[in-house]
C-alpha positions in Angstrom: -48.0 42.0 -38.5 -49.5 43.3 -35.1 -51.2 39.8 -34.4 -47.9 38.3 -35.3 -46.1 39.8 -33.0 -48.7 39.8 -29.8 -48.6 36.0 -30.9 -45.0 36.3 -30.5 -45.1 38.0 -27.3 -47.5 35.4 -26.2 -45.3 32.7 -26.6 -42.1 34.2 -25.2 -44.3 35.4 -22.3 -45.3 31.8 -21.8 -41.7 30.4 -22.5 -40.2 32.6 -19.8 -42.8 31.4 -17.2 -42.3 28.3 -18.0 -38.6 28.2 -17.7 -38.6 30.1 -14.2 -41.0 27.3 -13.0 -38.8 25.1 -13.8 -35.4 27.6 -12.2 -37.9 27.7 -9.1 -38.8 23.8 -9.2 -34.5 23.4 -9.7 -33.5 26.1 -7.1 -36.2 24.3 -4.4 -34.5 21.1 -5.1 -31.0 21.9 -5.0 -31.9 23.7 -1.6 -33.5 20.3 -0.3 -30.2 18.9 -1.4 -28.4 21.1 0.6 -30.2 21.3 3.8 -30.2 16.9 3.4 -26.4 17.1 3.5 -25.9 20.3 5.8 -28.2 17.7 8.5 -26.5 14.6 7.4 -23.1 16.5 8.5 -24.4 17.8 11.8 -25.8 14.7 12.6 -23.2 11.8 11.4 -25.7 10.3 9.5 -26.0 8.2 6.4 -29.7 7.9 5.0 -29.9 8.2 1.2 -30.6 11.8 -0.3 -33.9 11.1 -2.1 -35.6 14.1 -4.5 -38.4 13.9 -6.2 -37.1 15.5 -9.3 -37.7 14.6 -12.9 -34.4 17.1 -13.4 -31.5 14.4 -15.3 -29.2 16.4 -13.5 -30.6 16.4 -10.0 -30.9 13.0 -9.9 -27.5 12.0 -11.1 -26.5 14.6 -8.1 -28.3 12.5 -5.4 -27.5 9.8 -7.1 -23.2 10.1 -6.8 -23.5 11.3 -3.2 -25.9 8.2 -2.5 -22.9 6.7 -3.6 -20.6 8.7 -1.8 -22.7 8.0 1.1 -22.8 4.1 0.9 -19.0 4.3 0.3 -18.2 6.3 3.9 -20.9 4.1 5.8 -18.9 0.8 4.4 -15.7 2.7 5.5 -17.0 3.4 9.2 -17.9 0.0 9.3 -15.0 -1.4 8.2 -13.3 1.3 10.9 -15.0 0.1 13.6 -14.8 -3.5 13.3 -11.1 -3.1 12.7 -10.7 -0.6 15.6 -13.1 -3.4 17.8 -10.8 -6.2 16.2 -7.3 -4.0 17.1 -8.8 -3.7 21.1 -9.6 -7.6 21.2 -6.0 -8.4 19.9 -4.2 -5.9 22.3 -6.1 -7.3 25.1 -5.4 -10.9 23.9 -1.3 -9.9 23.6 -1.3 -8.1 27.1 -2.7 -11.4 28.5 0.3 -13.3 26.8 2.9 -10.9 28.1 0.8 -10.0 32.0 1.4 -14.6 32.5 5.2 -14.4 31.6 6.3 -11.1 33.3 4.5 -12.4 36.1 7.0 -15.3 36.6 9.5 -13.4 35.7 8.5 -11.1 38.7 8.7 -14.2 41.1 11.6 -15.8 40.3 13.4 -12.5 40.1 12.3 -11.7 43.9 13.1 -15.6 44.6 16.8 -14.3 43.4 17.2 -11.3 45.0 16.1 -12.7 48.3 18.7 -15.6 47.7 21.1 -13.2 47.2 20.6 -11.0 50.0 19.4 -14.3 52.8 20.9 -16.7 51.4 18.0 -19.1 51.9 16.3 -20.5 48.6 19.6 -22.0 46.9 18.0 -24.9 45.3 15.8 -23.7 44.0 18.1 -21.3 41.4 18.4 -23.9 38.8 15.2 -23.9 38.2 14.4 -20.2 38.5 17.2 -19.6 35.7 15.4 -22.0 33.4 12.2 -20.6 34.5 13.3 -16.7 33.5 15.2 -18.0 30.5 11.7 -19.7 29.2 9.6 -16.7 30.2 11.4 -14.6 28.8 11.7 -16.2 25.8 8.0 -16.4 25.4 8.2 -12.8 25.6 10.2 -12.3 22.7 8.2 -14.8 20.4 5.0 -12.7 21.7 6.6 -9.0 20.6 8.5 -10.7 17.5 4.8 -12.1 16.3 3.6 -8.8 17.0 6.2 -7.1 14.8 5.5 -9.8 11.9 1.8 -9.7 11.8 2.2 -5.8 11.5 4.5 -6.1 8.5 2.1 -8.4 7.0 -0.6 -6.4 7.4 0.7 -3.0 6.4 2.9 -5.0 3.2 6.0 -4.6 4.1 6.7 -8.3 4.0 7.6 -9.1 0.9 8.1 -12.7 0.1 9.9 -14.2 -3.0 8.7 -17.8 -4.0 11.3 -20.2 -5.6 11.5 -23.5 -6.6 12.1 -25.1 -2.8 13.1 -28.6 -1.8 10.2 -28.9 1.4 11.9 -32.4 2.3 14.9 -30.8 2.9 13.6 -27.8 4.9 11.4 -30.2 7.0 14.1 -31.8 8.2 15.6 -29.0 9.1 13.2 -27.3 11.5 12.3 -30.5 13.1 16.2 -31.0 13.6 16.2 -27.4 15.1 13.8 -27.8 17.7 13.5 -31.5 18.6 16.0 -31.0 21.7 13.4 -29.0 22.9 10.3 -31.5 21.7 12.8 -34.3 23.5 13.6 -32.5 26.6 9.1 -32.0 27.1 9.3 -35.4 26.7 7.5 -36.0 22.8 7.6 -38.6 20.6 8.2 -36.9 17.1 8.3 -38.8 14.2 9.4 -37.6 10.6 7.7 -39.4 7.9 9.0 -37.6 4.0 9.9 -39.4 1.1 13.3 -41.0 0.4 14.2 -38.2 -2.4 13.4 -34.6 -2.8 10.4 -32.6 -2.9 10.0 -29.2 -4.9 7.5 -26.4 -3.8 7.2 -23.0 -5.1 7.8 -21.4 -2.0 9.7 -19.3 0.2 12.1 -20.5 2.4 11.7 -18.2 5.5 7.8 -17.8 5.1 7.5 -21.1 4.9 10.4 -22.0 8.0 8.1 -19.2 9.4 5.3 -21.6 9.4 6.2 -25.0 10.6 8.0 -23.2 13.3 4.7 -21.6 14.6 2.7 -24.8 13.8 5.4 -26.7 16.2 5.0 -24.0 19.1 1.5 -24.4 19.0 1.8 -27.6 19.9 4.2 -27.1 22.4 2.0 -24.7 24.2 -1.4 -26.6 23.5 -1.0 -30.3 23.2 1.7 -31.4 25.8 -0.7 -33.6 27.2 -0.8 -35.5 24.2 2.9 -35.5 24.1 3.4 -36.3 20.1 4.2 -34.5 17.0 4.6 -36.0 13.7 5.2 -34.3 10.6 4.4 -35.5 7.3 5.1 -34.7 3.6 2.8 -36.2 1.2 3.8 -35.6 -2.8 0.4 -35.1 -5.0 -0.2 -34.5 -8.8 -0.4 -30.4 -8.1 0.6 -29.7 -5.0 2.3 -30.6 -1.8 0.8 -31.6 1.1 2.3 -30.9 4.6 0.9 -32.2 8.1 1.6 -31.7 11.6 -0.1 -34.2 14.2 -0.7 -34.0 17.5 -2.4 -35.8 20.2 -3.6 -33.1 22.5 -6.9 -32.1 23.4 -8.5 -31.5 19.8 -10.0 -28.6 18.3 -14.1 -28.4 18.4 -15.2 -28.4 14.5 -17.1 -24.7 15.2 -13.5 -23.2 16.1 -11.2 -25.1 14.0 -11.8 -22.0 11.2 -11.4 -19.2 14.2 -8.0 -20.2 15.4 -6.8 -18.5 12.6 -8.3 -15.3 13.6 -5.4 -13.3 15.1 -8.3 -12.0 18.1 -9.2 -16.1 18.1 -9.2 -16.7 22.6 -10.7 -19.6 24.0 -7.9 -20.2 26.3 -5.5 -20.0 23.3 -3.4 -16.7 23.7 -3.7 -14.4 21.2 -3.7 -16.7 18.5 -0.9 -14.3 16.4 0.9 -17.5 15.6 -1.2 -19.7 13.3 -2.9 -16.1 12.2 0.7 -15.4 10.9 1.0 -19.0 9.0 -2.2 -18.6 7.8 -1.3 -15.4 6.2 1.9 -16.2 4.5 1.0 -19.8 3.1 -2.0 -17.5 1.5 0.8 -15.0 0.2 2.8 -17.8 -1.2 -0.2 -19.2 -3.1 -1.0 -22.4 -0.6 -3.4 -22.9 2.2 -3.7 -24.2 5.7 -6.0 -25.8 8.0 -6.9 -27.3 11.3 -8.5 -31.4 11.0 -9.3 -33.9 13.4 -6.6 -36.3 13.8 -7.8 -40.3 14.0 -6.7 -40.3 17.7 -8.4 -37.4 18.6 -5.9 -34.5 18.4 -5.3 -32.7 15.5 -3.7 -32.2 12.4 -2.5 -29.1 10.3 -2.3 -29.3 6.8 -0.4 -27.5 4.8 -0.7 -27.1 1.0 1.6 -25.4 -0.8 2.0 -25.5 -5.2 4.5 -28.2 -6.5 7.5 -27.3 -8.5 8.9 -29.5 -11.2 
């Protein structure tokens, strides 16, 4: 009985060491775990936590905040690029509105001092026309604005129905080709005799040929031509707009659509915006080299029995 129980003592004895080794080796690693995060949060950093533990629990520890660590990093990246992104585009817009409010400075002291001289009178039709198409610009500028921000935050919502594109093409060209005439453009319209069904929606998708046809307004006067052409295929539709301006070099002709896109081309908002909402309406668009050199947009949207 007496070596029975010193046998028993022996092992309980050797069982409680063991297990406060192992509450010393747990305590020592939780502590390293602490003082990793307590420096991690003074210094902003975002290096793994790794312990050299053989504890389950330890390392499924280091192993969630590892996690919770990779997930903040990839949020202050996607932060700062959006932030960087945000300062490019703001800079970009208050070029677009610094050229027109500049003008509209001019002409409105070329006014006042007709007014208050007399001298300058010819030259008031054109400084009306001048302040009306400035200020104009404006509003497209602050409207784009205002739509890309609904886009982004989702607050756009668009509702795609069975569409007849033939008709709606017709339509916006109709609307603006005073305007194309007056620059002087040739525009030709080039759509099948009948109709053609998209699954679209009609504002989104007005929305898009409108800001396809101000870009080349504003970028490929020189060229002065726009056609627009509807092309019915097995799945889908196909829309293009053609112009004969300058071109678009093959290594930007994917950047354009970048609403921080420069390179001489505003603040690129516009085909940022059509990009966007032919996406949200299940279609697609994008810049090609035109035969003649200038270039066409192509649009693709779903066909609709």
């Amino acid at each position: 009985m007496t070596i029975f129980l010193i046998t028993a003592c022996i092992v309980l004895a050797v069982f409680c060491l063991i297990q406060r080794n192992r509450y010393v080796c747990l305590d020592r690693e939780l502590q390293y775990v602490d003082e990793r995060l307590r420096e991690l949060a003074d210094a902003g950093g975002n290096s793994p936590i790794l312990v050299p533990s053989e504890h389950p629990g330890i390392r499924m520890l280091a192993a969630d905040i590892n996690r919770v660590l990779e997930r903040w990093e990839r949020e202050r990246v996607a932060y700062e690029r959006s932030r960087s992104s945000m300062k490019r585009m703001l800079t970009n817009i208050s070029h677009d509105l610094r050229t027109p409010l500049t003008v509209l400075q001019g002409y409105g002291e070329l006014l006042q001092t007709a007014a208050e001289q007399g001298r300058g009178m010819e030259q008031l039709p054109e400084a009306a026309e001048k302040i009306c198409e400035k200020s104009k610009e404006l509003v497209d500028t602050m409207n784009a604005c205002f739509t890309m921000a609904k886009l982004e935050s989702g607050d756009t919502v668009l509702t795609p129905e069975r569409l007849d594109v033939t008709k709606l093409c017709h339509e916006v060209l109709l609307s603006i080709y005073e305007l194309l005439e007056k620059k002087g453009f040739q525009v030709e319209l080039q759509t099948p005799p009948g109709p053609v069904y998209v699954l679209a929606d009609a504002e989104g998708l007005r929305r898009i040929l409108r800001n396809l046809v101000d870009n080349a307004l504003k970028y490929a006067q020189s060229g002065k031509y726009l056609a627009l052409r509807l092309v019915e295929e097995e799945a889908i539709v196909r829309i293009e707009l053609e112009d004969h301006g300058p071109g678009i070099p093959p290594e930007e002709r994917e950047r354009i659509f970048r609403r921080t896109y420069t390179s001489g081309r505003g603040s690129g908002l516009g085909l940022s915006i059509a990009r966007t909402l032919a996406r949200e309406m299940g279609g697609e668009i994008r810049a090609l080299e035109a035969e003649d050199g200038g270039t066409v947009f192509e649009v693709t949207l779903p066909k609709k029995s």
